[in-house]
C-alpha positions as protocol buffer text, in pm:
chain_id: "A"
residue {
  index: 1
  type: UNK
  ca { x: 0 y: 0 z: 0 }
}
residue {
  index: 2
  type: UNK
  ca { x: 119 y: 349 z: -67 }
}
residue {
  index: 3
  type: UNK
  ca { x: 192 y: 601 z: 185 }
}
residue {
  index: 4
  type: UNK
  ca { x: -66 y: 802 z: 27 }
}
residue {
  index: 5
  type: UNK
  ca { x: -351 y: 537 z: 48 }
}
residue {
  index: 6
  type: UNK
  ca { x: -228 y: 458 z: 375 }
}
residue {
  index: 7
  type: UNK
  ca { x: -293 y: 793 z: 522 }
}
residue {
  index: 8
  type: UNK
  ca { x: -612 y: 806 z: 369 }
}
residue {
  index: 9
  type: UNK
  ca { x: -709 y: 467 z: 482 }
}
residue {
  index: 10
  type: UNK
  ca { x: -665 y: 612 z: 842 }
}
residue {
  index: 11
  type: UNK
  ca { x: -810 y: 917 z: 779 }
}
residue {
  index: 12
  type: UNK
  ca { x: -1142 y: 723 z: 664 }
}
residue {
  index: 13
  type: UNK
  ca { x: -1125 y: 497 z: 986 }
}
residue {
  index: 14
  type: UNK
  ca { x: -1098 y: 822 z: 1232 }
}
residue {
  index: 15
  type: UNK
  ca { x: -1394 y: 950 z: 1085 }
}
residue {
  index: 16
  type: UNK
  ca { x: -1544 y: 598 z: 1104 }
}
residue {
  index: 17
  type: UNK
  ca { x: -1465 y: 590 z: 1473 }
}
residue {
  index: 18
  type: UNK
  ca { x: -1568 y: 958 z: 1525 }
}
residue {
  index: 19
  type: UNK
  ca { x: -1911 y: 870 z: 1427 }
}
residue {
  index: 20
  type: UNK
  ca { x: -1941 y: 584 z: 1612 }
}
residue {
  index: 21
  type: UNK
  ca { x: -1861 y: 744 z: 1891 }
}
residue {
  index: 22
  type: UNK
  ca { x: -2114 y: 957 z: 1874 }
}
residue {
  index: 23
  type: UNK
  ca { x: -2438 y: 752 z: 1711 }
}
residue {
  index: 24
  type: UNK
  ca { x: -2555 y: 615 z: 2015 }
}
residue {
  index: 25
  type: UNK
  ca { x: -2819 y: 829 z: 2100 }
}
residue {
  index: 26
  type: UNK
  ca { x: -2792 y: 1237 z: 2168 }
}
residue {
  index: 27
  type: UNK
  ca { x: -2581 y: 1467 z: 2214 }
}
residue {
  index: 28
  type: UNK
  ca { x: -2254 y: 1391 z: 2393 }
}
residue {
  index: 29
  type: UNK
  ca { x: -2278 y: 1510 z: 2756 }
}
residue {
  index: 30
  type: UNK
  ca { x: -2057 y: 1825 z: 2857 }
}
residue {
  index: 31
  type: UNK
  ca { x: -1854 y: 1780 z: 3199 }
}
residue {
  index: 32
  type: UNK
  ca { x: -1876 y: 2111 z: 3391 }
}
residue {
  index: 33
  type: UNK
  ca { x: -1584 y: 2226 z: 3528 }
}
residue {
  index: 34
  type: UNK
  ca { x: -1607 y: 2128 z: 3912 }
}
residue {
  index: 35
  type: UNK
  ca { x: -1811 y: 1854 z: 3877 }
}
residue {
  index: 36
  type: UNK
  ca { x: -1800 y: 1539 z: 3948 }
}
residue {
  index: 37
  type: UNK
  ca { x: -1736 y: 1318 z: 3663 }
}
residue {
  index: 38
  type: UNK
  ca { x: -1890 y: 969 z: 3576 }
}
residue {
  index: 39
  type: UNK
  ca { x: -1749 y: 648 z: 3769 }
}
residue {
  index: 40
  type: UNK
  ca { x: -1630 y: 384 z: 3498 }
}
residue {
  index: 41
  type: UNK
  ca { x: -1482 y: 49 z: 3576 }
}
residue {
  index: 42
  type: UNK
  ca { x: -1258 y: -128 z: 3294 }
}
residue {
  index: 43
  type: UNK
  ca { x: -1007 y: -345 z: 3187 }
}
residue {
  index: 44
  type: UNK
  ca { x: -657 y: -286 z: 3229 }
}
residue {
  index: 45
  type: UNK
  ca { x: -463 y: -389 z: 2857 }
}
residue {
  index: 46
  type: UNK
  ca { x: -328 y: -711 z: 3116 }
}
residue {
  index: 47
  type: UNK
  ca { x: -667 y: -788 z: 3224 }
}
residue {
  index: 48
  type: UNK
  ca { x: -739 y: -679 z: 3567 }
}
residue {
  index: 49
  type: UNK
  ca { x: -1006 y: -400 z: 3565 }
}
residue {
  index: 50
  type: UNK
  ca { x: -1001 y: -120 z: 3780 }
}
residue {
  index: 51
  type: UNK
  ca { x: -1235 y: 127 z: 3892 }
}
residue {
  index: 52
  type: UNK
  ca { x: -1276 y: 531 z: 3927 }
}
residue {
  index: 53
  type: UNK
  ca { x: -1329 y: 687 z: 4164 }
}
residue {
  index: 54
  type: UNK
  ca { x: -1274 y: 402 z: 4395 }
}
residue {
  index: 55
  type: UNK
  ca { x: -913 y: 280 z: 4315 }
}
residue {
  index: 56
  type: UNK
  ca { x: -786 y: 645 z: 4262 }
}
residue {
  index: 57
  type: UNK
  ca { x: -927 y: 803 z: 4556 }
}
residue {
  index: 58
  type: UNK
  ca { x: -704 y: 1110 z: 4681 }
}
residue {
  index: 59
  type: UNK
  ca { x: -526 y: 1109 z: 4380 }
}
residue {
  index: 60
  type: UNK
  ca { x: -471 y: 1361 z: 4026 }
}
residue {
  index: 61
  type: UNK
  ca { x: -603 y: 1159 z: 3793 }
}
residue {
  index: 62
  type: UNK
  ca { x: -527 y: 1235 z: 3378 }
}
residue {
  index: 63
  type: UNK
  ca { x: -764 y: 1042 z: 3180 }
}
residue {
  index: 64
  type: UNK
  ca { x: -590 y: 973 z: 2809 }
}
residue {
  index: 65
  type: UNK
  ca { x: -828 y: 892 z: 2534 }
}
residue {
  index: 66
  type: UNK
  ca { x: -636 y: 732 z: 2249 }
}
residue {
  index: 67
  type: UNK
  ca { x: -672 y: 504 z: 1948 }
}
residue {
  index: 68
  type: UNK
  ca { x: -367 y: 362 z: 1711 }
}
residue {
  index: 69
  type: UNK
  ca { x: -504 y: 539 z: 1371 }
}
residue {
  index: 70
  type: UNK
  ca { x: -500 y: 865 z: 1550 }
}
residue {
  index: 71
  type: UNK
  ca { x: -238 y: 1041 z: 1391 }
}
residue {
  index: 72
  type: UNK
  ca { x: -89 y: 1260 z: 1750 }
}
residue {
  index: 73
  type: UNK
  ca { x: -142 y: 960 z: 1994 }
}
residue {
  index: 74
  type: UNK
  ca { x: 181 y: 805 z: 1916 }
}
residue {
  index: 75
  type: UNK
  ca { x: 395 y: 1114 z: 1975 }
}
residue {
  index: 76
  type: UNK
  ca { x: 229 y: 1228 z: 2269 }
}
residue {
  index: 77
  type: UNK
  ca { x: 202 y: 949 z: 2456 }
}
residue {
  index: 78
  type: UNK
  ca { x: 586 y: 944 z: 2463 }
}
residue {
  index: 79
  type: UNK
  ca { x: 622 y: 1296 z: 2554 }
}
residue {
  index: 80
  type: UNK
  ca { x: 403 y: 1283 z: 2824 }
}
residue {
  index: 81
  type: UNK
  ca { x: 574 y: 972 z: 2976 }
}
residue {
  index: 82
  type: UNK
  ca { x: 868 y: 1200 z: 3175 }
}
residue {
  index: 83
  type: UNK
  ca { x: 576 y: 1428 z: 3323 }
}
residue {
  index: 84
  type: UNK
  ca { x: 471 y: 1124 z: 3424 }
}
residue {
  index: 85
  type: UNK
  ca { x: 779 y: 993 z: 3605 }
}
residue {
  index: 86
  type: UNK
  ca { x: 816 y: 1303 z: 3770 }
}
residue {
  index: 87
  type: UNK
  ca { x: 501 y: 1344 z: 3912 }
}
residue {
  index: 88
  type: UNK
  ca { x: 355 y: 980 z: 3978 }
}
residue {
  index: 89
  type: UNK
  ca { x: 523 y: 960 z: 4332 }
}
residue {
  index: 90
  type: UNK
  ca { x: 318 y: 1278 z: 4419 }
}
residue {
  index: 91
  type: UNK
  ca { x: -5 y: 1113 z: 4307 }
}
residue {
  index: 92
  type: UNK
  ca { x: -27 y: 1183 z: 3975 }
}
residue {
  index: 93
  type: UNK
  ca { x: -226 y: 862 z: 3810 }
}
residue {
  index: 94
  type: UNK
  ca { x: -239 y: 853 z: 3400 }
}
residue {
  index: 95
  type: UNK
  ca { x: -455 y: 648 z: 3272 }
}
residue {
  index: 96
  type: UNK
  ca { x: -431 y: 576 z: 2865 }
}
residue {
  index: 97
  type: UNK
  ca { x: -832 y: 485 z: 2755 }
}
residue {
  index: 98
  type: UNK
  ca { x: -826 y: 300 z: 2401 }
}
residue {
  index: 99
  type: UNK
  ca { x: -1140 y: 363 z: 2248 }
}
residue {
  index: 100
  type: UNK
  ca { x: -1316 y: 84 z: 2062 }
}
residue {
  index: 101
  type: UNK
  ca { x: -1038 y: -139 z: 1984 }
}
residue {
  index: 102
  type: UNK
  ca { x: -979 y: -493 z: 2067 }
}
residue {
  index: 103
  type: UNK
  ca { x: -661 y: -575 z: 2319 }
}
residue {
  index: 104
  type: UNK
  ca { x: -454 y: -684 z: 2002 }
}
residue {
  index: 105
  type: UNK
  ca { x: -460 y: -395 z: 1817 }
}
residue {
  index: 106
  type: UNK
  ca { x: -397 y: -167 z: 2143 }
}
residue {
  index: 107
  type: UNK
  ca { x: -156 y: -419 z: 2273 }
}
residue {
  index: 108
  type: UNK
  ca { x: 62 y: -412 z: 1922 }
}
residue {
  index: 109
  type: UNK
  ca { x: 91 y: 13 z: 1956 }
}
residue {
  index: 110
  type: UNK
  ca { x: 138 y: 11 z: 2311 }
}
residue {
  index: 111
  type: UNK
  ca { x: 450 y: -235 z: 2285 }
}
residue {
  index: 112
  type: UNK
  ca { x: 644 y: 11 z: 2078 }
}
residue {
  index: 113
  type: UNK
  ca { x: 608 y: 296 z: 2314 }
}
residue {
  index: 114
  type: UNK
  ca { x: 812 y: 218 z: 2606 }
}
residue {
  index: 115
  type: UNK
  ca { x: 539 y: 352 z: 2835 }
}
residue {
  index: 116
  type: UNK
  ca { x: 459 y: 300 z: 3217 }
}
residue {
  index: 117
  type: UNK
  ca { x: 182 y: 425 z: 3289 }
}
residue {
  index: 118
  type: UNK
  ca { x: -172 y: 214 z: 3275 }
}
residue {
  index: 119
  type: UNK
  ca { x: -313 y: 141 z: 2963 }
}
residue {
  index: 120
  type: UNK
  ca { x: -714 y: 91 z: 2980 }
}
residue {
  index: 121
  type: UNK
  ca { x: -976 y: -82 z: 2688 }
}
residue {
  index: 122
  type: UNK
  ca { x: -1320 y: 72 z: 2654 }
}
residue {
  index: 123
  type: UNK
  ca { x: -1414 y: -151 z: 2404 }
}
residue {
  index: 124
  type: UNK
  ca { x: -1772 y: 3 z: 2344 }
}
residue {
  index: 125
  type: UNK
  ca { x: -1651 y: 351 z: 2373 }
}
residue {
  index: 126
  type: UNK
  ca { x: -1938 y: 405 z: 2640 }
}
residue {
  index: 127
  type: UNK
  ca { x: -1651 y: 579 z: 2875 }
}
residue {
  index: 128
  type: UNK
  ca { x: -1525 y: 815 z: 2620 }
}
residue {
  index: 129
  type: UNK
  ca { x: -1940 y: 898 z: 2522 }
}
residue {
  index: 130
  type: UNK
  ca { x: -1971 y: 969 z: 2895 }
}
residue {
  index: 131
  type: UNK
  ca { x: -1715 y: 1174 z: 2877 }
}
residue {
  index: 132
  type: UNK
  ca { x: -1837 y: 1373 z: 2625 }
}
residue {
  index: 133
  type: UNK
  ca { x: -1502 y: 1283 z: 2358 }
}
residue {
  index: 134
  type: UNK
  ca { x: -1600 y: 1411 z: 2031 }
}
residue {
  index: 135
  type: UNK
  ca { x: -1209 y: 1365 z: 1869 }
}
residue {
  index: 136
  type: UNK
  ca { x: -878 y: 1179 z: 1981 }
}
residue {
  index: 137
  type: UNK
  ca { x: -634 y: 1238 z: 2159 }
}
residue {
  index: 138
  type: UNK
  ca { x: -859 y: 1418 z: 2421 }
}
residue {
  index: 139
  type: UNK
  ca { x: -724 y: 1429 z: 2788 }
}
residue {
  index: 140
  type: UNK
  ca { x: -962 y: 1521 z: 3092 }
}
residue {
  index: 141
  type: UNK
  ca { x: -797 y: 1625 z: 3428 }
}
residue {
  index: 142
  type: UNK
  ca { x: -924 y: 1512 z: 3734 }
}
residue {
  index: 143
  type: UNK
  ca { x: -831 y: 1652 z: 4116 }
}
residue {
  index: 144
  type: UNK
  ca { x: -805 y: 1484 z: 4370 }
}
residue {
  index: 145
  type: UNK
  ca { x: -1195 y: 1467 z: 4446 }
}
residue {
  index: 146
  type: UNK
  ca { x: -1258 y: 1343 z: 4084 }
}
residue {
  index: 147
  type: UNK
  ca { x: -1404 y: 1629 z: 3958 }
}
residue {
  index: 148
  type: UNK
  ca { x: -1313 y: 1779 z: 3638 }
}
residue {
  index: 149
  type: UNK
  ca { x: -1063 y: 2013 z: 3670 }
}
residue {
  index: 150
  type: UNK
  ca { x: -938 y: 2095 z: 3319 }
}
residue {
  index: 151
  type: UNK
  ca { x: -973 y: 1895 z: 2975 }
}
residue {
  index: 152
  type: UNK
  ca { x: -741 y: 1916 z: 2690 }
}
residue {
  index: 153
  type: UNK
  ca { x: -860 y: 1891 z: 2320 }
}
residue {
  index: 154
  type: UNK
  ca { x: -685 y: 1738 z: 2044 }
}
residue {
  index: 155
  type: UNK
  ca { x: -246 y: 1703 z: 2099 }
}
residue {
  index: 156
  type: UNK
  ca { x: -70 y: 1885 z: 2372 }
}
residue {
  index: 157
  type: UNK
  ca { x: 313 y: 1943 z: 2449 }
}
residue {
  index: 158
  type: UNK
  ca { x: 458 y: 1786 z: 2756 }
}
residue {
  index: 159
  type: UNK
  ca { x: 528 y: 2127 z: 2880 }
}
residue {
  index: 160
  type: UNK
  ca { x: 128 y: 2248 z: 2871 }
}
residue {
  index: 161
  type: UNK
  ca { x: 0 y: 1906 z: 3069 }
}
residue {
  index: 162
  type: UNK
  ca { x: 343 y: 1927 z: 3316 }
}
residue {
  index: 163
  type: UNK
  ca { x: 179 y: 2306 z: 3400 }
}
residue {
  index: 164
  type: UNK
  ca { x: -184 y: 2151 z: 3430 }
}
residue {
  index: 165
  type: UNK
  ca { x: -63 y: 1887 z: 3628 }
}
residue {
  index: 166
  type: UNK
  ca { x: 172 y: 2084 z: 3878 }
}
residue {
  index: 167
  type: UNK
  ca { x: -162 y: 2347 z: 3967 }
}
residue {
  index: 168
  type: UNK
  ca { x: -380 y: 2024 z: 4035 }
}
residue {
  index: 169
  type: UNK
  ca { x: -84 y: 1854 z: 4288 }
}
């Protein structure tokens, strides 16, 4: 396949998975700033599920929405490990949300990334609807109470979610 057809082959398949995301009914629901911010419980890319609020009480929590064919998940996801490191140890959780891909496929881009941080599936994409995602990457910040404390649309530089971070510890 050509490089060409191959960028146009993901191209079709984010707009594919943008409208799937949102053809379930409504409009997507908008978080308020300072609210709380749905509970979700799913599976970790090894298997064991885990659950917000209740395994990440007391703690910053950034909520990555990601898929492989989204052109800025790759880069960022590396660039936002070392904010990572830096701040995990101060209660910073990340959590990495695929959206509507199987374990495979998010297991195969994960592997090349050399990241630490936890990589979740939401299979149906119900999370990232009740989040209100409308386009990937999209990144909501939590505080410590799980409400929502900032969101971040489309790619950011480590620099941007290292400030956003920093104000929430």
């Amino acid at each position: 396949m050509s490089a060409d057809a191959h960028v146009w082959g993901r191209l079709l398949l984010m707009l594919l998975v943008l409208a799937l995301l949102g053809a379930c009914g409504g409009e997507s629901p908008q978080l308020a700033k300072g609210q709380p911010t749905p509970p979700f419980t799913l599976s970790r890319l090894e298997g064991a599920p885990i659950a917000f609020p209740a395994d990440l009480q007391g703690q910053v929590v950034a909520v990555r929405f990601w898929a492989d064919w989204c052109p800025f998940c790759e880069g960022e996801m590396r660039s936002i490990e070392p904010v990572y490191q830096r701040y995990r140890d101060r209660g910073l959780r990340l959590l990495a949300i695929n959206v509507r891909q199987d374990r495979e496929t998010a297991a195969a881009f994960i592997e090349a990334l050399g990241i630490s941080y936890e990589v979740l599936l939401d299979l149906d994409g119900a999370v990232a609807r009740s989040y209100g995602v409308s386009g990937l990457p999209t990144t909501v910040l939590l505080d410590r109470q799980g409400r929502l404390a900032a969101r971040i649309l489309g790619e950011s530089t480590p620099e941007v979610f290292e400030r956003m971070v920093k104000e929430l510890l």
